[in-house]
C-alpha positions in Angstrom: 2.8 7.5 30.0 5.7 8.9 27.7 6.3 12.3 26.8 4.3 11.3 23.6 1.4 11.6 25.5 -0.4 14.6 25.9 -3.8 15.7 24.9 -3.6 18.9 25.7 -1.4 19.7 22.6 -1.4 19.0 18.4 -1.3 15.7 17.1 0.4 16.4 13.6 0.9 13.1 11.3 2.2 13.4 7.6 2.4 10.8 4.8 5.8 10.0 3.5 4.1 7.2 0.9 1.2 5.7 -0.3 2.4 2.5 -1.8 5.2 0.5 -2.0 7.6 2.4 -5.1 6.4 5.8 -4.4 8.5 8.8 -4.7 11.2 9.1 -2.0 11.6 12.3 -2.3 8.0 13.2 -1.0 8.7 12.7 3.1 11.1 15.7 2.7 8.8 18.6 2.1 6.5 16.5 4.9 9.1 16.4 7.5 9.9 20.7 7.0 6.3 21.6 7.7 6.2 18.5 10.4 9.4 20.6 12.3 7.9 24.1 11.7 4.6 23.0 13.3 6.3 21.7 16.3 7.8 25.2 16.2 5.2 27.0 16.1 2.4 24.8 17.9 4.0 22.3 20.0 2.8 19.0 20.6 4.2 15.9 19.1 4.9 14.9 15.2 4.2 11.4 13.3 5.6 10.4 9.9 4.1 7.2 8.5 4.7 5.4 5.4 2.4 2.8 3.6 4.0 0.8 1.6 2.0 -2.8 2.1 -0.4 -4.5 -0.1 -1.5 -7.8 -0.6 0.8 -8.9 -3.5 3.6 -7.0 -2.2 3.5 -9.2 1.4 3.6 -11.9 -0.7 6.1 -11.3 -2.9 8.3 -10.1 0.2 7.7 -13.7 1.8 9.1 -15.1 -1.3 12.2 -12.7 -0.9 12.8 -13.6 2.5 12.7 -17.3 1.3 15.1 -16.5 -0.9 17.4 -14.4 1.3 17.5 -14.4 5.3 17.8 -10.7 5.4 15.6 -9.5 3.2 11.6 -9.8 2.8 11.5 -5.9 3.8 10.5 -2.9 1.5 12.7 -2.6 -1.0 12.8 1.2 -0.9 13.4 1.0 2.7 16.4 3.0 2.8 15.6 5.3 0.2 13.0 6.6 2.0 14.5 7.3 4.9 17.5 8.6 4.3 17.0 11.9 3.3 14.4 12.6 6.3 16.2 10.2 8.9 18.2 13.3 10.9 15.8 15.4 11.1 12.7 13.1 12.2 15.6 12.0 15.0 16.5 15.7 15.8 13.5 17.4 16.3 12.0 14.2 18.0 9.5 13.4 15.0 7.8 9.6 15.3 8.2 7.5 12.3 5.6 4.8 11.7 5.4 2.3 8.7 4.3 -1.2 7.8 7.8 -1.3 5.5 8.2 -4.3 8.0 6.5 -6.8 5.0 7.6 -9.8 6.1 11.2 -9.4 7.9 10.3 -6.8 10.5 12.9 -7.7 12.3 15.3 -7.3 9.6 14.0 -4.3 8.6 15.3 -2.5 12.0 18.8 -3.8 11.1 18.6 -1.7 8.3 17.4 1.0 9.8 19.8 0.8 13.1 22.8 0.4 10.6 21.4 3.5 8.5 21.5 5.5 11.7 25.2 4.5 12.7 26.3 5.5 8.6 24.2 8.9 9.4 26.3 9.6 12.1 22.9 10.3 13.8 22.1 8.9 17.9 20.7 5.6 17.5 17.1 5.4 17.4 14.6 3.3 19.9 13.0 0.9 17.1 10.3 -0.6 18.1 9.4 -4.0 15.8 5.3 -5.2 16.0 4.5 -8.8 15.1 1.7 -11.2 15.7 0.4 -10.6 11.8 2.2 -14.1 10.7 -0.2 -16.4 11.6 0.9 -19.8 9.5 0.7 -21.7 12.9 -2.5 -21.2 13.6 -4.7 -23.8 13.8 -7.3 -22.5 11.4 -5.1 -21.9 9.2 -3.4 -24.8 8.5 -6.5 -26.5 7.9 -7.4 -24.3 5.3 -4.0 -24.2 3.9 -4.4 -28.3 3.6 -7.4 -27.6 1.5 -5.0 -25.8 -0.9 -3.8 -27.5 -3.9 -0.2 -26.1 -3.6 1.7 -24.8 -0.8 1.1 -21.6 0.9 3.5 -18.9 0.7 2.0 -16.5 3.5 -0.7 -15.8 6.1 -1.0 -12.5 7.3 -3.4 -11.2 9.6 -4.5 -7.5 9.4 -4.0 -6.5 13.2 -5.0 -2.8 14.6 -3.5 0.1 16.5 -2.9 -1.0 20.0 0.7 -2.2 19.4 1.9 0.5 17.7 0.6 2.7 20.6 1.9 0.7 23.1 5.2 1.0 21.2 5.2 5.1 21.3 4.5 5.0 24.8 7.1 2.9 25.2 9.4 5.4 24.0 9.8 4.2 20.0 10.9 6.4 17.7 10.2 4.5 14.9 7.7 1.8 14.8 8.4 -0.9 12.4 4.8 -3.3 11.6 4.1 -5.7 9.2 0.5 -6.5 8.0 -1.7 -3.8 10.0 -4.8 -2.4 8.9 -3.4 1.0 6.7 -5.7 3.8 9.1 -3.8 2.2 12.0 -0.8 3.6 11.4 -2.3 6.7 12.2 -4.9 5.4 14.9 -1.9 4.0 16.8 -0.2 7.5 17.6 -3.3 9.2 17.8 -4.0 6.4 20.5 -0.7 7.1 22.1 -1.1 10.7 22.0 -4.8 11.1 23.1 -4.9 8.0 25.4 -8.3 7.3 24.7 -10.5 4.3 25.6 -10.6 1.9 23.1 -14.5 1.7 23.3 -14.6 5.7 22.4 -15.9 4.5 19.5 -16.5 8.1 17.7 -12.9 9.3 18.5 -11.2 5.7 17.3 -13.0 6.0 13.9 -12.8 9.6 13.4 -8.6 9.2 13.6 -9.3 5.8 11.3 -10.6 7.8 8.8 -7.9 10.3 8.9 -5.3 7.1 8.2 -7.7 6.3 5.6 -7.0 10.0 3.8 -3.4 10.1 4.9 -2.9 6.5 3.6 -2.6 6.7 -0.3 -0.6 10.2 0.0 -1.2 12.0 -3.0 -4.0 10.1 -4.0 -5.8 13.1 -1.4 -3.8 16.0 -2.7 -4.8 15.5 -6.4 -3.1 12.9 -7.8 -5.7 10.6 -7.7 -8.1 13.0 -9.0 -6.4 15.1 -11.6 -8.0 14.6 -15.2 -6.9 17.4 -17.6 -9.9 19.7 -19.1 -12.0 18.3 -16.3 -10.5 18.6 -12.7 -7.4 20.3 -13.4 -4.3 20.7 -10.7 -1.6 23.1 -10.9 2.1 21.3 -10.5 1.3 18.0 -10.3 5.1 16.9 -10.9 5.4 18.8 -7.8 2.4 17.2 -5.7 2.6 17.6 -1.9 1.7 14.5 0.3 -0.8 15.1 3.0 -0.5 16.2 6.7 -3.2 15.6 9.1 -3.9 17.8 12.6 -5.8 15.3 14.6 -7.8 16.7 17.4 -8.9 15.4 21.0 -11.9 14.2 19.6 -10.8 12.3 16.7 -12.0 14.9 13.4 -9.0 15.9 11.7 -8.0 19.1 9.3 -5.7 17.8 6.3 -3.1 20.7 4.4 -0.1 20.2 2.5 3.1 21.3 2.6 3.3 24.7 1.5 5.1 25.9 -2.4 4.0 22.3 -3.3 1.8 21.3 -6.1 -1.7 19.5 -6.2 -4.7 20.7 -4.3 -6.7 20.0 -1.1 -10.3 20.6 -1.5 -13.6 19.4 -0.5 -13.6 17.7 -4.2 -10.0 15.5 -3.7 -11.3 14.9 0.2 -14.4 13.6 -0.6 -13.2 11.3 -3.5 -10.4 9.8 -0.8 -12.8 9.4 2.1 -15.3 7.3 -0.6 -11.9 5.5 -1.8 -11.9 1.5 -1.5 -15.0 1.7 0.8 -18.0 -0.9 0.1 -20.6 0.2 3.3 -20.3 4.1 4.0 -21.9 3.3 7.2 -19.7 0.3 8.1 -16.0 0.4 7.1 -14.4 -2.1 9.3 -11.1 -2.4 10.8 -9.6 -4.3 13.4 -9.8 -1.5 15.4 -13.6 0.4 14.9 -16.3 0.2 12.6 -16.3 3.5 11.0 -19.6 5.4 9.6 -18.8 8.2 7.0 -22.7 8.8 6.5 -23.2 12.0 8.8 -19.8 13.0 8.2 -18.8 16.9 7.4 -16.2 17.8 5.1 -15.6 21.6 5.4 -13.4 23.9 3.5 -11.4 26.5 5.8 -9.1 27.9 3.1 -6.8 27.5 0.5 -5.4 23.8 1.1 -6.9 23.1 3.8 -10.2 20.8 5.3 -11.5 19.5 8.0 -13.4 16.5 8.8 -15.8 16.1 11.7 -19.0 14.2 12.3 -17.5 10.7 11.6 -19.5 8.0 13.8 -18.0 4.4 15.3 -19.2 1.5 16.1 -17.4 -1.7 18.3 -14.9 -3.4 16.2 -15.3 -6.7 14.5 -14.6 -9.5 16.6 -12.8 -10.9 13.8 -9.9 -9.8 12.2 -9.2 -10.3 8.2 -6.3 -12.8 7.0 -5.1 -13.4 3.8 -3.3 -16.4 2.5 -1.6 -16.4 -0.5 -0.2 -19.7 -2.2 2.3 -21.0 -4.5 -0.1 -20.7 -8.5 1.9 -21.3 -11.1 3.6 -19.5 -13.9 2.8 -16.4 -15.0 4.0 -15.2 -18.7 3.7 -12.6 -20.7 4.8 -10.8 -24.2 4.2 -7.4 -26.2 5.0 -6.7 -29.5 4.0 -3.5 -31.9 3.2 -3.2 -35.3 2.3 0.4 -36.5 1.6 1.7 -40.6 -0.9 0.4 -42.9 -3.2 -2.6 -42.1 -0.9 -2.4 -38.4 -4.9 -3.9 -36.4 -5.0 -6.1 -39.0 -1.6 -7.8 -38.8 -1.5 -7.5 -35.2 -4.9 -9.5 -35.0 -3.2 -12.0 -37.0 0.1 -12.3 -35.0 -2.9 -13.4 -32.0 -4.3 -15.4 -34.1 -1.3 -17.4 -35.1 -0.5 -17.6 -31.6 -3.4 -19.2 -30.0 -2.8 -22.3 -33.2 0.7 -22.3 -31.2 0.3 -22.5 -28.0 -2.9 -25.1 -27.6 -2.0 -25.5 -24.0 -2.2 -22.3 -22.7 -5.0 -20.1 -22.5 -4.2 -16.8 -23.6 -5.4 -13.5 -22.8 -5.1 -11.0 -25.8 -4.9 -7.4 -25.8 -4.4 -4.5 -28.5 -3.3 -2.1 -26.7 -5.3 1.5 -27.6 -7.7 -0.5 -29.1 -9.4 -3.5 -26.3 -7.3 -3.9 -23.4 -9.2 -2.9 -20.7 -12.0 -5.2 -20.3 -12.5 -8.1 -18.2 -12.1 -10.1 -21.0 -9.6 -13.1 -20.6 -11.8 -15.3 -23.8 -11.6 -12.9 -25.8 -15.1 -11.8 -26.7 -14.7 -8.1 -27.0 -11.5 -8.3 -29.4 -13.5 -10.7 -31.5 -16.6 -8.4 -32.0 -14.4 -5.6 -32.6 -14.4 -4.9 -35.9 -11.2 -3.9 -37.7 -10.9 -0.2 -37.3 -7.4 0.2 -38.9 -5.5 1.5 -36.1 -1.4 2.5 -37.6 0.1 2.3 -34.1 -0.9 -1.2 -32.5 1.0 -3.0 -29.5 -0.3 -6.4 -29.2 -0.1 -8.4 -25.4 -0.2 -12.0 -24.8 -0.7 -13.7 -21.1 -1.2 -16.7 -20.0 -0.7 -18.6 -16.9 0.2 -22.5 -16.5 1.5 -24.7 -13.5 4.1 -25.9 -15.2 6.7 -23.5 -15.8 8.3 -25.1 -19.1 4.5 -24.8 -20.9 4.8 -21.5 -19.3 8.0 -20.0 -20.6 6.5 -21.3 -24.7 4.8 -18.1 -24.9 8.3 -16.3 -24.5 9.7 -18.1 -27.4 6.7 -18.1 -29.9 6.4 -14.2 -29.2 10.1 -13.8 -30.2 9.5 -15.7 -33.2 7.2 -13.1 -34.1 10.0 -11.3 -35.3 10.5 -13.4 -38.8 8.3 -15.6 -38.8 5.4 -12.8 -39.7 3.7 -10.9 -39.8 5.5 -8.1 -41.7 6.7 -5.3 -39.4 6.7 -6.4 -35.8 9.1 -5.2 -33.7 10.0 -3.9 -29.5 8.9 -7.3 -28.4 9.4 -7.5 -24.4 8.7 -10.8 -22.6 8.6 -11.3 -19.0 7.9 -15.0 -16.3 7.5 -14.9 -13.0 5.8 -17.2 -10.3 2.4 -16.4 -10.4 0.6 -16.3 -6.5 -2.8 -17.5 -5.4 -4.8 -15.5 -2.6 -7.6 -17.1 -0.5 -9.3 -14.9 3.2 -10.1 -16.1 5.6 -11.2 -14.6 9.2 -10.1 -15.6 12.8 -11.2 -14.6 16.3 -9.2 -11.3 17.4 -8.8 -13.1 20.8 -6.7 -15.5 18.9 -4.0 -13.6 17.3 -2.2 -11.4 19.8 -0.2 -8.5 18.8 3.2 -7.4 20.5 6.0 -5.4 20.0 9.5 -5.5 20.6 12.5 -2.8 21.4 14.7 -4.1 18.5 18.3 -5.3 20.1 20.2 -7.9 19.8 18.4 -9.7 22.8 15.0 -8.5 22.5 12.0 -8.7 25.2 8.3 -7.9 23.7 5.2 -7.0 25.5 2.2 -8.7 24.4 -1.2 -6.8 23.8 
């Protein structure tokens, strides 16, 4: 075992990011109470960013089509620059699924951010075994699809991302893995527990599932003025985690930072995204929140305990997405007298133009946030006279020329009436398709890989 390894002392992991364009300026504050704590309390130190969603593996599939070296997170760098040093001087972990879907690529980046940092080089370890386009299974789905298939990404556990930390890694690069295991996988490493220790494995999942949004936990999720107020919120902390032996956890924040950790923002995060309190599944456990304690012990600071686990599925989750079309889009406001009423007309005289596309309109402030793509609710809306109205158009089409007509007809707007429109903004882009799917977990293996220019992986 590594010196990463030891169960006798703190397990401390912070979030640097919760999504894919979150602030990069959120780690740093992280990193400071990371390097005091190791200080103070010993033990070892994790930073982890999530910054992987469906879309946003697809969309970096595209990118790497489009470009060799890139198909990474585009914020890479930006994150890691201003925390890189210290993480590497103090001997603070860095764990992420900023991989997407060049990995590899990704540890270029960071191995050449290293060398301009003057800093040692770090031991980058790069997981893989998510891409699974080869499979068997899947190719005979994809050749149910009607257009081609863009990516195929399995959601794969912790295991190679402790292996990787045992290994030595400093930072562990992933692709698609399940968001609580970037914090199951060090807490793996660092416990060495059995992976049938069902209660500890799924009592450090659900820590990864607090950590995982980052300020979704310390307020930002939750704050709703005159009703759940938070002081500083332009100022919000991201969350730290103390894991303990037995897998409950007690989340702070950094201190002089805004937001607020209570049993109120905790309880809203642990209930986040989850369908079956008594079965969340990931590839790694089967997590049951029911008995679960949440418990304040001060100011900023909870702990919960009492989360139950069950054997993991025996399948893991995969998502395919595939090539859909066009997707376009335009905006344009009217705002004074009779501003509903002309915007309504502006639709109207759209959907005459555009007989091939199916449009989706939206006055914005007045009905825009209902399900509501035929346009029942706008239509039994009656006019309310509204002064300040921005009117939205989409619509989606295979064919990208039918596609890009809504861009032009919107522009038109501008003379062609009604009186008074203006601020028109127009957007296309290649619209994506998704369709799961689930295979055995005996039949994708993960791995990982010391990044180098001749690399040699171990396969889990």
């Amino acid at each position: 075992m590594s010196e990463f390894h030891n169960p006798s002392l703190p397990l401390r992991i912070g979030c640097g990011a919760g999504f894919s364009g979150d602030r990069t300026d959120a780690a740093g504050p992280v990193v400071q109470d990371l390097i005091d704590g190791l200080h103070t309390q010993g033990g070892s130190a994790v930073l982890i960013f999530e910054t992987l969603a469906e879309r946003t593996l697809a969309l970096a599939q595209l990118a790497r089509v489009a470009d060799p070296l890139a198909g990474y997170e585009p914020l890479l760098l930006a994150y890691l620059r201003p925390v890189l040093v210290n993480c590497l001087t103090h001997g603070i972990r860095i764990v992420s699924n900023f991989g997407a879907a060049n990995p590899v690529a990704a540890a270029q980046a960071i191995a050449e951010l290293a060398r301009s940092l003057k800093v040692r080089a770090p031991r980058i370890a790069v997981v893989s075994g998510d891409d699974v386009r080869c499979h068997p299974e899947v190719l005979s789905l994809a050749r149910s699809l009607p257009r081609p298939v863009v990516s195929a990404n399995a959601y794969l556990g912790a295991q190679a991302i402790a292996q990787a930390l045992n290994a030595g890694a400093d930072i562990v690069v992933c692709g698609r893995v399940a968001d609580p295991s970037l914090t199951l996988g060090p807490a793996l490493a660092h416990f060495g527990w059995a992976l049938d220790d069902w209660d500890a494995l799924a009592g450090a999942t659900m820590a990864g599932h607090l950590l995982e949004c980052g300020a979704q936990v310390t307020g930002g999720y939750y704050a709703d003025p005159g009703y759940k107020d938070l002081p500083d919120l332009a100022h919000v902390g991201f969350p730290i985690a103390r894991i303990e032996a037995d897998g409950s956890c007690t989340l702070t924040k950094p201190p002089g930072t805004g937001g607020r950790i209570d049993s109120h923002t905790v309880k809203e995060q642990l209930l986040y995204e989850i369908d079956n309190p008594a079965a969340y599944m990931t590839p790694d456990v089967v997590a049951d929140i029911t008995a679960a304690r949440v418990t304040e012990l001060g100011p900023d600071c909870v702990r919960l305990s009492g989360v139950q686990g069950h054997p993991r599925p025996t399948h893991l989750k995969v998502n395919l997405c595939h090539e859909n079309g066009w997707f376009a889009e335009g905006e344009i406001s009217y705002a004074g007298p009779r501003a509903e009423g002309r915007s309504r007309l502006a639709a109207d005289i759209l959907r005459e133009r555009l007989p091939l596309l199916k449009l989706r309109m939206d006055l914005i402030g007045v009905s825009s946030i209902w399900a509501d793509d035929a346009g029942a609710v706008l239509a039994a809306l009656p006019d309310a006279g509204h002064t300040d109205v921005r009117l939205r158009i989409a619509a989606s089409h295979e064919d990208k020329a039918v596609a890009e007509q809504l861009l032009r007809e919107v522009n038109a707007l501008y003379t062609c009436g009604p009186a008074g429109g203006g601020g028109v903004r127009t957007g296309l882009r290649p619209r994506l398709g998704l369709v799961s799917c689930l295979l055995p977990q005996a039949s994708v293996p993960s791995r990982f890989d010391m990044w180098q220019p001749a690399a040699i992986g171990e396969t889990v």
